[in-house]
N, C-alpha and C positions, 0 to 999 in steps of 0.2 A: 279536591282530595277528600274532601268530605258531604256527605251527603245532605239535602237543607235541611231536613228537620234536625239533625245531630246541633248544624251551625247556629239551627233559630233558638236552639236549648242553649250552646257557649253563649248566645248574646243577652237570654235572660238570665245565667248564672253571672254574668259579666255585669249586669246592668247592679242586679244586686248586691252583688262585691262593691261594687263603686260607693253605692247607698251606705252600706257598712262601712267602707272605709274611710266615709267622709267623718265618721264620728270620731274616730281613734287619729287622723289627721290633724284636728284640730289640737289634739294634744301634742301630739309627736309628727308635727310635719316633716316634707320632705325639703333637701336640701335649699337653699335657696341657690340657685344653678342653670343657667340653660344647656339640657343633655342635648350633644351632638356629636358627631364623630369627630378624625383630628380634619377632615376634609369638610367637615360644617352641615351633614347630612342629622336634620332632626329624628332626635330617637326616642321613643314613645316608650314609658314606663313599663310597658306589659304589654306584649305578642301573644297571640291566639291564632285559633283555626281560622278565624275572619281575616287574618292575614295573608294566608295561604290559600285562601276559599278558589282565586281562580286558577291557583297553580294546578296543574296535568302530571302524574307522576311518571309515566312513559314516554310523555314531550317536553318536558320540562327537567326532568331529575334523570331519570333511569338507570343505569346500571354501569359501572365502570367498562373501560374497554368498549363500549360501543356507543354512537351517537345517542344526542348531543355531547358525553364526555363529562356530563356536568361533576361528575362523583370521580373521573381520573382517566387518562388515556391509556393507561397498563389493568387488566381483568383482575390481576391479584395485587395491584401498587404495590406497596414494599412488605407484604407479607409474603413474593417472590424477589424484590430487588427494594434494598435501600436507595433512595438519593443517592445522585454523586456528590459528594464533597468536597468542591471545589474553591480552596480557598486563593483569590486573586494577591498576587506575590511580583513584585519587580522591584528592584533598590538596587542603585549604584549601577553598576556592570556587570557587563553578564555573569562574571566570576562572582559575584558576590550574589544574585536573583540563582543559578545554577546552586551553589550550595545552601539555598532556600529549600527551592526543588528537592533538595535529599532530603531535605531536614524534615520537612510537609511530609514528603510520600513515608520516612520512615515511620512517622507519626499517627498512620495511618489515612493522610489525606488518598482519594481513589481518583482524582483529575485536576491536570493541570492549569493555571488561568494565571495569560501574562497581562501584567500592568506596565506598559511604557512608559519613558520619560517623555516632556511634550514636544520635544523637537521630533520625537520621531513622529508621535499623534499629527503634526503640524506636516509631515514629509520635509524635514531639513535633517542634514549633518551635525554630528557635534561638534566639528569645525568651521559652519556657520557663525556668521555677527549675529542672527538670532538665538543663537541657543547659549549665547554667553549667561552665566549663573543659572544654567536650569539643567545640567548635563548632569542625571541620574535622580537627580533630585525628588521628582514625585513616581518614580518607576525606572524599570532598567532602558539603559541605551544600548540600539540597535543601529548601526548606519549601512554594516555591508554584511554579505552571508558568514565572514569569518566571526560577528560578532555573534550568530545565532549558533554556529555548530558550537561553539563554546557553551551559550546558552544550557544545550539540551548533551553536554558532554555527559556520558554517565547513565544516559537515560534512555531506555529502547523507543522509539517513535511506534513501534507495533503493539505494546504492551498499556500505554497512558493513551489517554482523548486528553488533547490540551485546548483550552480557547483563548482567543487573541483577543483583548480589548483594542481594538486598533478600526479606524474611520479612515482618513481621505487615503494614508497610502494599502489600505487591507490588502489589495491583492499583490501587492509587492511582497509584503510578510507571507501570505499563502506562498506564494511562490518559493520562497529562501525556506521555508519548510518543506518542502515538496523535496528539494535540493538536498536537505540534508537527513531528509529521510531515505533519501536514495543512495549519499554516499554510506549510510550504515547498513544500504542490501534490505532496503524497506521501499516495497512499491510503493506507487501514489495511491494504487487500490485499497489498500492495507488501511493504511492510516486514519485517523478520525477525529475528529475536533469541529471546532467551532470560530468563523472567523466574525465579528462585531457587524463590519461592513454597512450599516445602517447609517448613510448620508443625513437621511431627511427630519430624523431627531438633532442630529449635530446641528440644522439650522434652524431647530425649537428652541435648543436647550443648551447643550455643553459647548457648542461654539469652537470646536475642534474643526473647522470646514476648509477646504482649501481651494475647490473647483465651482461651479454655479451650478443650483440643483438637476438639471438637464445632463450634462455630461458626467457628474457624478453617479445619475440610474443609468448611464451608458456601461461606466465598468464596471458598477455592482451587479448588471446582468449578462455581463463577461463572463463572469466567476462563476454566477450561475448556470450558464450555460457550459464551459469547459468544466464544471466538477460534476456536475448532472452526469457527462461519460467518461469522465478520466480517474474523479477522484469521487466515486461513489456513496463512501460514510462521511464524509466531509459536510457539515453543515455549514451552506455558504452563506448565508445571514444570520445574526439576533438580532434581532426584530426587537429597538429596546424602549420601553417604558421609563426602565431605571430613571436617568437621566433628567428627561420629562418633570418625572417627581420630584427628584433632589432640588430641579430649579423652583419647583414651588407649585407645582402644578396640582389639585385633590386626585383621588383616587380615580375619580369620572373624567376623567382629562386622564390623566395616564392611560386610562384601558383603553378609550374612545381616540386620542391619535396616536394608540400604540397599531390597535387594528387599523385606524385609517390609512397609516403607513406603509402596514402590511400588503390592504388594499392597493394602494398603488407601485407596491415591486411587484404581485403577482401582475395586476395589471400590464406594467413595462416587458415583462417575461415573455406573456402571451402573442402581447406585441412583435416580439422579436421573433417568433412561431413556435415556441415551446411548449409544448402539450404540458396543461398544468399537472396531471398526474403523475408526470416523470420528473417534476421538480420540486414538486408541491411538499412531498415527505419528508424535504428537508430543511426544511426551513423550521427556522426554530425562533425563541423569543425571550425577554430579559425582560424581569419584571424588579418591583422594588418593593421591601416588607416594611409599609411604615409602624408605627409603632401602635396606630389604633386596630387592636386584637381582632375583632370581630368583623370590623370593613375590609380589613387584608383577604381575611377567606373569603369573603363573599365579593370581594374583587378578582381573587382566583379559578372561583367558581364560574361565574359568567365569563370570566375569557374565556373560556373551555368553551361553555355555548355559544357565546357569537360567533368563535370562529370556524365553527364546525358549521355554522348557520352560512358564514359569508360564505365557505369553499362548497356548501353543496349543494344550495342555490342561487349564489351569486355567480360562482365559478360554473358552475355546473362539473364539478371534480367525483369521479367515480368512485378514483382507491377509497376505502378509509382510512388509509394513512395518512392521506392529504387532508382529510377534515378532523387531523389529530391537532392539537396548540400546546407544544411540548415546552419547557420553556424553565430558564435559570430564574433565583432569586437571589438578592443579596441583600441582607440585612439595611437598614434606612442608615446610610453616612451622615445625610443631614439631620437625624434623631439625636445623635452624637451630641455630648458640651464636654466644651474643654473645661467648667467648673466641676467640680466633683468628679473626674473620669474613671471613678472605679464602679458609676450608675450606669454608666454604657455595659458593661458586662452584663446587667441584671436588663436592659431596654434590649440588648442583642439575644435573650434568650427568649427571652418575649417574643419581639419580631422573626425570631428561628423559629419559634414552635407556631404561628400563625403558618408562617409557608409549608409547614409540612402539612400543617391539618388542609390547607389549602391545598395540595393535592402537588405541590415541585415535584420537576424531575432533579432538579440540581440545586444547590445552594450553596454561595458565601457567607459566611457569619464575618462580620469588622469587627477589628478589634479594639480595644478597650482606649487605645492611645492615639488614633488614626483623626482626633482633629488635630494632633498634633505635628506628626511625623507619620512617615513609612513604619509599619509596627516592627518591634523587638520579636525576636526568637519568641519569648516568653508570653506575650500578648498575644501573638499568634498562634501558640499553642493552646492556651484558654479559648480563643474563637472555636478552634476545630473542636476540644472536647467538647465545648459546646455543643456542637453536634451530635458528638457521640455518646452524650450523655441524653439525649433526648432519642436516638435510635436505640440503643442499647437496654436504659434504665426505664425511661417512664412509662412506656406501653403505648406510646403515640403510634406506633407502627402495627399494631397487632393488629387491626380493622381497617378497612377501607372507608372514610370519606365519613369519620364518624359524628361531624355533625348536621348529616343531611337529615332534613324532618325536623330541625328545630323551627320554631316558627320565625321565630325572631334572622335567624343567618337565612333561610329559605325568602326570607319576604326582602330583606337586605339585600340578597344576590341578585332580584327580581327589580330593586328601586334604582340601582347600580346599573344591570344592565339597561334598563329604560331608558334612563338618562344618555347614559353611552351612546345608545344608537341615536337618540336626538344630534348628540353632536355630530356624527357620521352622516346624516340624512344632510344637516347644513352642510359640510364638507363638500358633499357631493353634489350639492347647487353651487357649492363656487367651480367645480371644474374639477375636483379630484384632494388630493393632498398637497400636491407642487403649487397647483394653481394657489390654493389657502396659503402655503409658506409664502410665496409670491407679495401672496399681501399682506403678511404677517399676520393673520387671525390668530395661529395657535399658540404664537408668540405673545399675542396682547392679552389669550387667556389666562398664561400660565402666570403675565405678570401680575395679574390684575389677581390672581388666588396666593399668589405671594406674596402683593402686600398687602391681602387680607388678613392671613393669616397672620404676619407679623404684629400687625394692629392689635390683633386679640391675644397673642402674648405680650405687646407692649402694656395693656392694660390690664391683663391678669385673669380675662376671659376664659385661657388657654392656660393651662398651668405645664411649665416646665421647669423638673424639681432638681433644686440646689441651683434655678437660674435664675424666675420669679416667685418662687417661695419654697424656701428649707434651705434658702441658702446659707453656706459654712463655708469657711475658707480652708482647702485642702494641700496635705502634706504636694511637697513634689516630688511627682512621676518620672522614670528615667526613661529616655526615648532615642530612637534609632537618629547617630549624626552622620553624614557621608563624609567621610575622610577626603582630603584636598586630591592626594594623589589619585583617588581614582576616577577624578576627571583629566590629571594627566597621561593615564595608563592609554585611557580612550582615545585623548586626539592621537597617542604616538603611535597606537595598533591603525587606526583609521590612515596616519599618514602613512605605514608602512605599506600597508595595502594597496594603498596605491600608486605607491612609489614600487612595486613587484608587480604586478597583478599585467595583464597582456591589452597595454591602454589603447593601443588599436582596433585591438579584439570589440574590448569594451564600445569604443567611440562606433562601429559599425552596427553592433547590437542596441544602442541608443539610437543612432539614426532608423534603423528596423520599426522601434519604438512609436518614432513622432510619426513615420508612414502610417504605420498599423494605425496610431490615432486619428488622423485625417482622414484614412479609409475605410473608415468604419471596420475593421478586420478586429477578428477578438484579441484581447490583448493580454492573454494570460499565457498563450506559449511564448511569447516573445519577452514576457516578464521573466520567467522561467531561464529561458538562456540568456538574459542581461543579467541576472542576480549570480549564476552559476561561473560567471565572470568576473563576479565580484563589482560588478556596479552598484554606489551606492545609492540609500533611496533618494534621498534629494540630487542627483543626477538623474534619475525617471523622473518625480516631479516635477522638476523644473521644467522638464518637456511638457506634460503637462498642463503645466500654468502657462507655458508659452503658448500651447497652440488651442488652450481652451477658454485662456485667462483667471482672474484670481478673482473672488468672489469675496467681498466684504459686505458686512454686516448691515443691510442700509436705518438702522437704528432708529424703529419705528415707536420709538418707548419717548 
């Protein structure tokens, strides 16, 4: 970016500065500290042009809206579209997450994002001996499609993009959506969201798994396959980071087996004979804003370039749609303390305003109460202004990609993505990303960065304020409690349903089910008509787990 004699002048004015500042040093030294990010990447007092000397600005940065993307995948980002503002909403039942839903979109949220309770994440009933004490509890419960048109009562399916946080049963929920986008005179073409679907982090990180990695990229390129031609705006994976991070993983490890992952569903697609250009544009990605400022954007930045790199000469992908990496953020959960929780407010604006300068298409802001509880009305409206006070007020939106050129975020996005592909390159001598899961590599990375990182906040290396130093003991906070009955509302709609509902019908469209899974046949229409029957989801699971088995943890730690 600069030419040599400009660079040979910055290192003799640099050299000089040093000479000088070793005088005034000795007076007024510098902290006694070692500067690093919160993921442990050393950071050097002063960035220059020597920093950026080998960067290319045409191959390396260029121009929003066209490759590499590094500056944003939209020509005018949000000086023609803000982020969507998606704040992630599930508690209790669906009667209770539905008047959420009003409450968000009155308030100006612009997309929908459901949080499950985990019997459904797990594919069980809240009528299950598993789901005993967990029905609604960290999200809404879902068991049959009567639970979902309630859901989305009130709501047009043509008007909102909703996304599903949902893993081993996703394509069952696509489906029960599909279903009730129809019974309100709403094509599948119409419709638009985003379903999680991402197996292969659930066996890094969040541990949500129910099938063995293999049969799991069997139905997540189901989905991909039947929504490529049925359900056209539908984004059938996030492709997620999140997760990854929250278990403990650095920034380099988020970005590095978030695209490795990537790498292996485009992979599986192709496999299956899908022309990657006709799938490729939709896929989309979940990332996580931790709290250190300047590593989040230049973690942002380089996924933009790697993956633009991986689809258009690894894939050999033609569209540039497909070497687009469009992708949610949501504010760091694990940044969060339940000491002091009115400092989460001030860390969530923080990690808000890193993802926009970082180039999101979408974003959750958490709320201020959420190590505690499912957030209150009230917490949850602070999240969203949040938002709207950084589109609105600060002028973060009025430019595109405004800290490209610094030297400092430009040589960071460059040390970031370096490292990334290191990991990718190993990945790829074990046999791919399954093969790595297999042997728990990205499992023993994440663990091994989480309890590093602990270590240095147990010894105070890492400062986390009002935990290891500024602590005070704080007033108490009021938080969302779920009333008893509305886990008894749940089992007695679930038993009624099924006690009504046309259980022959049903048992025939389950058997359909376990065929289609034996016969390799796609399994998304036949989800479609089991769900429209009111089958619930741990009736398809269970099929499932019968004819694929259940896959447990084999606990390599």
């Amino acid at each position: 970016m600069f030419k040599e004699d400009k660079l040979k002048k910055v290192q003799e004015e640099k050299k000089k500065w040093i000479e000088d500042l070793s005088k005034i040093l000795c007076e007024t030294p510098e902290r006694l500290a070692r500067f690093s990010t919160v993921s442990d990447l050393e950071i050097k007092g002063l960035y220059t042009p020597e920093d950026t000397k080998d960067i290319d600005y045409s191959r390396d940065i260029g121009f929003p809206g066209v490759y590499p993307f590094t500056r944003g995948v939209q020509p005018s980002m949000y000086r023609g579209r803000l982020w969507t503002m998606r704040m992630f909403s599930g508690l209790g039942g669906p009667e209770e997450t539905n008047k959420r839903f009003h409450y968000l979109l009155g308030h100006g949220e612009t997309g929908l994002s459901i949080a499950f309770h985990y019997p459904t994440l797990m594919g069980y009933d809240s009528d299950s001996p598993m789901s005993r004490g967990e029905i609604g509890k960290c999200g809404v419960a879902i068991d049959t499609l009567k639970d979902m048109e309630i859901l989305f009562e009130g709501i047009p399916l043509d008007k909102v993009t909703t996304s599903m946080t949902i893993n081993p049963p996703a394509s069952i929920l696509l489906a029960m959506y599909i279903v009730v986008a129809e019974k309100q005179g709403v094509s599948r073409k119409e419709i638009g969201g985003t379903i999680q679907n991402d197996m292969l982090k659930e066996f890094v990180a969040q541990k949500t798994f129910m099938l063995p990695p293999k049969p799991s990229l069997r139905i997540i390129v189901d989905t991909i396959e039947y929504c490529n031609k049925e359900v056209p705006r539908w984004n059938t994976i996030s492709i997620s980071g999140y997760h990854i991070r929250e278990a403990g993983a650095t920034a380099v490890q988020e970005l590095a087996f978030t695209l490795a992952d990537g790498i292996a569903y485009v992979t599986a697609a192709m496999e299956r004979g899908l022309n990657v250009d006709d799938f490729a544009p939709r896929l989309s990605f979940f990332f996580d804003s931790h709290i250190d400022f300047f590593e989040e954007i230049a973690k942002f930045r380089a996924a933009r370039r790697m993956w633009s790199k991986i689809m258009r000469e690894r894939f050999m992908a033609k569209n540039p749609r497909s070497w687009m990496l469009r992708f949610h953020t949501q504010t760091a959960g694990c940044s969060l303390t339940a000491q002091q929780p009115y400092n989460n407010v001030v860390r969530t604006a923080y990690e808000a305003l890193s993802a926009v300068l970082g180039g999101t298409n979408s974003l959750h802001t958490n709320s201020l109460d959420e190590t505690y509880a499912i957030p209150t009305e009230e917490a949850a409206a602070i999240a969203l202004r949040t938002q709207q006070i950084l589109a609105e007020e600060t002028g973060v939106a009025n430019t595109i990609d405004p800290l490209a050129g610094s030297y400092f975020v430009e040589a960071l996005t460059h040390q970031i993505e370096e490292q990334a592909w290191e990991y990718i390159r190993k990945i790829d001598e074990m046999g791919g990303m399954v093969a790595a899961i297999e042997r728990g590599y990205p499992q023993a990375e994440v663990a091994d960065s989480a309890y590093k990182f602990q270590r240095q906040i147990d010894s105070g290396e890492k400062v986390v304020v009002g935990v290891n130093k500024y602590a005070t003991d704080h007033p108490p906070i009021i938080i969302w409690r779920m009333k008893p009955e509305i886990e008894e509302r749940q089992l007695r709609r679930l038993r009624d349903v099924k006690q009504t509902r046309n259980n022959q019908r049903v048992k025939e469209l389950i058997d359909q089910i376990r065929m289609a899974s034996k016969n390799e046949e796609n399994l998304m229409p036949h989800l479609i008509n089991a769900v429209r029957e009111y089958a619930s989801i741990q009736e398809i699971c269970d099929v499932w787990r019968d004819v694929f088995g259940r896959y447990s943890d084999p606990g390599y730690f």
